[in-house]
BALOBA-1460 file (C-alpha; in Angstrom, 3 decimals):
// residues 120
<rec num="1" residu="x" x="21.207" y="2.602" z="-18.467"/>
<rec num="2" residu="x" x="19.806" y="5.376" z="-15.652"/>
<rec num="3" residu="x" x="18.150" y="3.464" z="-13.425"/>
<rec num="4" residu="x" x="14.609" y="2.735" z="-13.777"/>
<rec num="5" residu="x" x="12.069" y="2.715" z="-11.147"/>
<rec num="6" residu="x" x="8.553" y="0.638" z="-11.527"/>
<rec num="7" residu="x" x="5.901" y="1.500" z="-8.230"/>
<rec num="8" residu="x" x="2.394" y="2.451" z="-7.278"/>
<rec num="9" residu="x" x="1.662" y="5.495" z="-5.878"/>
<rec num="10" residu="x" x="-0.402" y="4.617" z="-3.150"/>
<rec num="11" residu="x" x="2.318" y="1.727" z="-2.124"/>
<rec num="12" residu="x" x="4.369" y="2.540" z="1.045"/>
<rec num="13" residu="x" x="6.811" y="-0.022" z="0.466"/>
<rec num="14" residu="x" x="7.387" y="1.934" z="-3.127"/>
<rec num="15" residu="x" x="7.370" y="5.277" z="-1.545"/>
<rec num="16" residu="x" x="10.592" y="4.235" z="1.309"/>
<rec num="17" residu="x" x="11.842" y="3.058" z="-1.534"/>
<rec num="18" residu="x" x="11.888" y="5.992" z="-3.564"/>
<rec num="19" residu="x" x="12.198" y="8.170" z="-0.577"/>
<rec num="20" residu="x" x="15.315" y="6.156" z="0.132"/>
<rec num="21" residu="x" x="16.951" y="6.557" z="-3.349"/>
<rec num="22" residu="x" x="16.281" y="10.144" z="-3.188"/>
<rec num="23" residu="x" x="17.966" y="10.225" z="0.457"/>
<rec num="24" residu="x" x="21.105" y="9.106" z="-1.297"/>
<rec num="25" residu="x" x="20.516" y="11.558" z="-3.863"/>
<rec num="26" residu="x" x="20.589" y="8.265" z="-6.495"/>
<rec num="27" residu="x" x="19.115" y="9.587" z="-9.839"/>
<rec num="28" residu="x" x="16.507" y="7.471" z="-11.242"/>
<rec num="29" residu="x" x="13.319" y="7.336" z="-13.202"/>
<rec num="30" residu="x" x="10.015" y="6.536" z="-12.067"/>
<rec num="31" residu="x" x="7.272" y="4.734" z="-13.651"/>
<rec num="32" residu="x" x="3.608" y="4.359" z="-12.404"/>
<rec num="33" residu="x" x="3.353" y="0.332" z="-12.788"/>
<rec num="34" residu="x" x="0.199" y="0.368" z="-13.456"/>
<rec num="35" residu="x" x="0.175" y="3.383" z="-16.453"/>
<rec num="36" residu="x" x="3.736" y="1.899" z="-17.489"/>
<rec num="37" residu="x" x="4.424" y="-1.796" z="-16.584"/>
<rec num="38" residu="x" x="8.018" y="-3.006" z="-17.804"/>
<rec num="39" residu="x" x="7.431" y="-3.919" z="-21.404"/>
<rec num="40" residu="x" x="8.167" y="-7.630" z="-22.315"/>
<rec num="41" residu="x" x="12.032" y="-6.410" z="-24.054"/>
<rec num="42" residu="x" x="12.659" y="-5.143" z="-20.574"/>
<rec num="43" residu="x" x="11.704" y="-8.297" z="-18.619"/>
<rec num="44" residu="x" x="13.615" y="-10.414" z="-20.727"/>
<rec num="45" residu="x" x="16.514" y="-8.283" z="-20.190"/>
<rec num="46" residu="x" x="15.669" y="-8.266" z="-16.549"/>
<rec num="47" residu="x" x="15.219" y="-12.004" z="-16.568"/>
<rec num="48" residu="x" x="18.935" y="-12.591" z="-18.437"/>
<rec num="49" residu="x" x="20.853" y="-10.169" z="-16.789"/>
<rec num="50" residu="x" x="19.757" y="-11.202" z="-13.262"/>
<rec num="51" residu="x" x="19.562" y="-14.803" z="-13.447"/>
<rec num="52" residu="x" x="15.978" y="-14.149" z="-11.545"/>
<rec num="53" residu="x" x="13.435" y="-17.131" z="-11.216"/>
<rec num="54" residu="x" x="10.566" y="-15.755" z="-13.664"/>
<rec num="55" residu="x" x="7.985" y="-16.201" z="-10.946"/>
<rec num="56" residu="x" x="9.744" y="-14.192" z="-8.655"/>
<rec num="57" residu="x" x="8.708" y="-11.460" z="-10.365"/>
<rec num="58" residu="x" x="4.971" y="-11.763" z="-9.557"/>
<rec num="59" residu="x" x="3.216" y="-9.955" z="-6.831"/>
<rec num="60" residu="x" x="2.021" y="-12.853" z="-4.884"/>
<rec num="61" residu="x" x="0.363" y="-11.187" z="-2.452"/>
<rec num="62" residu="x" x="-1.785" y="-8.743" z="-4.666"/>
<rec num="63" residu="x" x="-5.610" y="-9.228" z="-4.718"/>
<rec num="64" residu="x" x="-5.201" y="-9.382" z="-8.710"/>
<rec num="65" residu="x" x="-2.793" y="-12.487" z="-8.229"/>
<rec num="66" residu="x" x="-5.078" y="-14.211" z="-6.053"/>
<rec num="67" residu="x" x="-8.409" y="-12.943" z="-8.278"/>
<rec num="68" residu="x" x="-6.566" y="-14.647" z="-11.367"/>
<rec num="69" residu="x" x="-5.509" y="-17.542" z="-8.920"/>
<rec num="70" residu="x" x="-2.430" y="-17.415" z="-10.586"/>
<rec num="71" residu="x" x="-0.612" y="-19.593" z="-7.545"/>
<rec num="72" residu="x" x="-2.432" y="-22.701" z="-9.115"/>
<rec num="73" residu="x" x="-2.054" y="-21.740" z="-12.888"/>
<rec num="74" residu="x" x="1.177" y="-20.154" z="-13.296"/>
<rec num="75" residu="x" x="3.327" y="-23.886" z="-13.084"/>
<rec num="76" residu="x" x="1.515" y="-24.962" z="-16.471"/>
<rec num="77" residu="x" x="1.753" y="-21.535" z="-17.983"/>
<rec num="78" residu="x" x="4.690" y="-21.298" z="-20.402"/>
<rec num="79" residu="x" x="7.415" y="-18.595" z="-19.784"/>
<rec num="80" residu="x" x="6.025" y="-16.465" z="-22.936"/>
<rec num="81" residu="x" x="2.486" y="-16.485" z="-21.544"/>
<rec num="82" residu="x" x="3.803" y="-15.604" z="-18.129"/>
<rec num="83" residu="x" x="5.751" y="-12.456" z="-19.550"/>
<rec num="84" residu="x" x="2.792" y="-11.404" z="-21.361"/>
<rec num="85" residu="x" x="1.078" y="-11.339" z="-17.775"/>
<rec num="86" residu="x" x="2.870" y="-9.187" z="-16.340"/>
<rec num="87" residu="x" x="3.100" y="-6.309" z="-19.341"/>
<rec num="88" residu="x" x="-0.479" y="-6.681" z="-19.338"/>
<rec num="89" residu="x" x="-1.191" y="-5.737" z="-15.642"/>
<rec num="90" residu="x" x="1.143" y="-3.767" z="-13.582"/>
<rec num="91" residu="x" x="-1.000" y="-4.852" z="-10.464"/>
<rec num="92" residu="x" x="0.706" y="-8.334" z="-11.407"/>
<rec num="93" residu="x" x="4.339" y="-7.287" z="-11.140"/>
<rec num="94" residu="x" x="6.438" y="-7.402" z="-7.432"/>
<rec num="95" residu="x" x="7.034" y="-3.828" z="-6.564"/>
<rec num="96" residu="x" x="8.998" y="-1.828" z="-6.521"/>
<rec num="97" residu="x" x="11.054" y="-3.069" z="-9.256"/>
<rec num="98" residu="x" x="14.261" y="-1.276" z="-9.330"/>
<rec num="99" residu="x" x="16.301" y="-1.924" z="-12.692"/>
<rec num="100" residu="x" x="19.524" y="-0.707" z="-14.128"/>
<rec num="101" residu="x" x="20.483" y="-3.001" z="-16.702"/>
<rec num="102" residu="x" x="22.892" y="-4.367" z="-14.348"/>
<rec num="103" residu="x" x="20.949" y="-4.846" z="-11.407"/>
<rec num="104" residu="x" x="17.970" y="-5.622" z="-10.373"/>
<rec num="105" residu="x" x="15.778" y="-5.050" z="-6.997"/>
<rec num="106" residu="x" x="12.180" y="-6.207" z="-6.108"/>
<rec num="107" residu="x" x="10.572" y="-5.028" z="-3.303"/>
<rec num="108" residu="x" x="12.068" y="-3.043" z="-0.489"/>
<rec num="109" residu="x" x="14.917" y="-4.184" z="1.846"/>
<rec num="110" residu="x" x="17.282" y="-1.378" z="2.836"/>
<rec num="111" residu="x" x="20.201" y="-3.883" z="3.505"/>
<rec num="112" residu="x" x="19.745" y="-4.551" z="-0.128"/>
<rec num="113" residu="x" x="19.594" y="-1.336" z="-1.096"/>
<rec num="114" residu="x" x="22.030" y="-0.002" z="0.177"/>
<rec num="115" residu="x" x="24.257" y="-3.296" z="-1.047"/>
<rec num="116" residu="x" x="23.421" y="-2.607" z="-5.066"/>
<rec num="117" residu="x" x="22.283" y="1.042" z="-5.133"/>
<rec num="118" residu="x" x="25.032" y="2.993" z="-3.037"/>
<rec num="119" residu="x" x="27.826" y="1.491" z="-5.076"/>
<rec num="120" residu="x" x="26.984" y="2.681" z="-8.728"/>
């Protein structure tokens, strides 16, 4: 699977991310989170093939996360309902989400980076 890229434009962390992957002239595709969140197939996948915590994927410290107060509802929501969530909002989803079928990135740490991206 080429490696798929979820951000927002007008996100800096997204951009040294991207900027980064292009730096290492790492191929990938890139998807504007908010025209093209991860559909629910993919963050199954996601959620399988990384062993990931769910929640983890959330954007925590969005306004939309905080607008929905999500922090208080989330623990009764079931893990369907959460999925559907995100795929419904981009704004929801911890960005960038880097995803290769393999692996799997959220946010932007270059230790990290450099860890899963430089060796595939």
């Amino acid at each position: 699977m080429t490696i798929q890229f979820f951000g927002y434009p007008k996100c800096s962390t997204c951009n040294k991310a991207s900027k980064w992957l292009k730096d290492h002239n790492i191929e990938f595709v890139q998807h504007h989170i908010v025209e093209t969140p991860p559909s629910k197939e993919l963050i199954k996948e996601m959620l399988s093939t990384s062993g990931i915590e769910l929640k983890k994927l959330f954007n925590t410290s969005g306004m939309k996360y905080r607008e929905l107060q999500l922090k208080d509802k989330l623990p009764s929501m079931t893990e369907e309902e959460q999925i559907e969530l995100l795929v419904s909002d981009g704004m929801l989803v911890k960005r960038p989400l880097v995803f290769d079928g393999k692996h799997l990135t959220l946010g932007f740490k270059e230790e990290e980076f450099e860890q899963i991206w430089s060796n595939n």
